[in-house]
N, C-alpha and C positions, 0 to 999 in steps of 0.2 A: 520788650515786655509790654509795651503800648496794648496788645489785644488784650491783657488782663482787665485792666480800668478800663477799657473803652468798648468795652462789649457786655450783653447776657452771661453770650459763655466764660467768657474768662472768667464775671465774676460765681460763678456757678465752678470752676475750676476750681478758683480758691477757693470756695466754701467746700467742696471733697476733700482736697489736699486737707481742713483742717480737718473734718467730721472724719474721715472714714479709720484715722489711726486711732483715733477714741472710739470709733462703733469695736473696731478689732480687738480692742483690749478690753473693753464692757463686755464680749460675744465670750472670749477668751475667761473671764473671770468669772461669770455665768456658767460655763461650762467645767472649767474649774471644781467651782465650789457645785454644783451638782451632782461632782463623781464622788466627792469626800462627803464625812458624816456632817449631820446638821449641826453638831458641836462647833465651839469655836474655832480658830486657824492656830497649828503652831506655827504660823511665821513669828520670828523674834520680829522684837518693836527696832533694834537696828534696821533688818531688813524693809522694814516696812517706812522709816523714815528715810531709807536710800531712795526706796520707791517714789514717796513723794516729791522729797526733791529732783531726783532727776524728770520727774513728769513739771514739775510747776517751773524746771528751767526751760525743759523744751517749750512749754507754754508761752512764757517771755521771750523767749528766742524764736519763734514763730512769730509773736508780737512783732516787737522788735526789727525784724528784717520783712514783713510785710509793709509794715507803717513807712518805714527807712524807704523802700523801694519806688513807696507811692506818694510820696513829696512831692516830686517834680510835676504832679497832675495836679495838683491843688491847686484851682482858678486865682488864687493871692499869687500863688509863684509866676502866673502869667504877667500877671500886673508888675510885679517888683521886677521880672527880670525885662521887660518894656520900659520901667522905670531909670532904669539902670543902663536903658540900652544909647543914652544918648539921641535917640530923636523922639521929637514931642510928638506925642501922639494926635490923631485927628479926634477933636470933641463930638462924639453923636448924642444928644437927648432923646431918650424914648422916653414916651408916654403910651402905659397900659390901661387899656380899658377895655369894657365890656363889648366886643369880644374883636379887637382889634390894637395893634401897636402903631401907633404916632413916629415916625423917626426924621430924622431933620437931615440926615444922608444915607444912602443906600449903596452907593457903589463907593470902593475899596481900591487901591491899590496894596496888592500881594509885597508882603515885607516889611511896610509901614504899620507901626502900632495903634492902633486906635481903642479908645473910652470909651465905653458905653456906658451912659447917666440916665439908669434907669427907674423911673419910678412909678408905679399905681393908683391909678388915680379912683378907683371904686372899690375893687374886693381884692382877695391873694390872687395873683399870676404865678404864670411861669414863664421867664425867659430862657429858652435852649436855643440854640445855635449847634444847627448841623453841618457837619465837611457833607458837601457832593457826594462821596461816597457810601453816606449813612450815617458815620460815627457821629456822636454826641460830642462835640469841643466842648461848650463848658454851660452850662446853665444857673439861671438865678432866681430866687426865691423871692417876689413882688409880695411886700406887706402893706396895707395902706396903712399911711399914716404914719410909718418909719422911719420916712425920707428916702433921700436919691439914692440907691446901691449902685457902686460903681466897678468897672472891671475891667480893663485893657489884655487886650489879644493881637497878638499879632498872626495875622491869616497868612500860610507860606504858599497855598495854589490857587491858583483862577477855577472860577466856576461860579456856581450858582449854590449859594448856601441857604436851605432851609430854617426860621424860626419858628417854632411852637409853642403853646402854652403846655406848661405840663403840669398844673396846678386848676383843676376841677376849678370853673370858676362860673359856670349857669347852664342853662339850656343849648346855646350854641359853642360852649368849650371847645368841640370839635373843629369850630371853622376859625379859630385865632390862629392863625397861622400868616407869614409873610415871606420873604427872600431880599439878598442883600447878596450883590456882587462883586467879586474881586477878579479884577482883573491885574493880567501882568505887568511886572514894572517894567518900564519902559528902561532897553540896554543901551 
């Protein structure tokens, strides 16, 4: 289920899966009440309160098993489950600024957890962190003046991982960009 949260599409997926069975029953109800008179509905108010509820449970239970399914992506569970994992992570400080990132280590070993303490030191940033193959791991929201945001990741392959700002931050936004490498652990 990874392509859902880690893409456009998926999340354009979900967003159908929710809208299109409500467009069907608004097209459905529309069309409905355009064939009968302009007068009121004899539906009984029973039927009409079965209707609701059964629509306002499916609501919740769409709720409910979306939210449930997408926990495991939430950059906090990276961290707690790095925390939890029994080896100390490697400390990196970044420092954001206009239109560059400061880091105090760059290369990774694949499997080892590592912190990143990042903080802004002029306007809002974006820190995102990309796998080699494109997807978006996890990104963070630079405020100045909020202090250090922290966040531990553990990277599982070697490559060459792209960072970018993804938070509008002046005239050269475009070129805050860097890389940070992981390489394999050693067997």
């Amino acid at each position: 289920m990874e392509f859902i949260y880690q893409s456009g599409w998926g999340a354009f997926a979900v967003m159908l899966l929710l809208q299109i069975p409500f467009l069907v029953v608004f097209l459905w109800v529309i069309n409905h009440k355009s064939g009968k008179g302009a007068g009121p509905s004899n539906t009984s108010a029973a039927t009409v309160s079965r209707l609701k509820t059964g629509w306002l449970t499916l609501a919740i239970a769409l709720f409910l098993v979306i939210n449930l399914a997408s926990i495991r992506f939430i950059p906090a569970i990276y961290s707690a489950r790095a925390a939890t994992s029994g080896v100390e992570p490697i400390d990196v400080k970044v420092e954001a600024q206009s239109w560059n990132y400061d880091m105090s280590a760059q290369e990774f070993v694949a499997g080892k957890p590592v912190r990143f303490n990042v903080v802004s030191l002029d306007t809002v940033h974006g820190f995102a962190v990309y796998h080699p193959d494109g997807r978006v791991l996890f990104t963070m929201m630079l405020v100045p003046g909020a202090g250090t945001s922290s966040l531990t990741y553990t990277f599982k392959d070697p490559g060459t991982y792209k960072i970018r700002c993804l938070e509008y931050c002046g005239m050269a936004h475009h070129e805050m960009n860097d890389e940070i490498t992981v390489t394999a652990a050693a067997s």
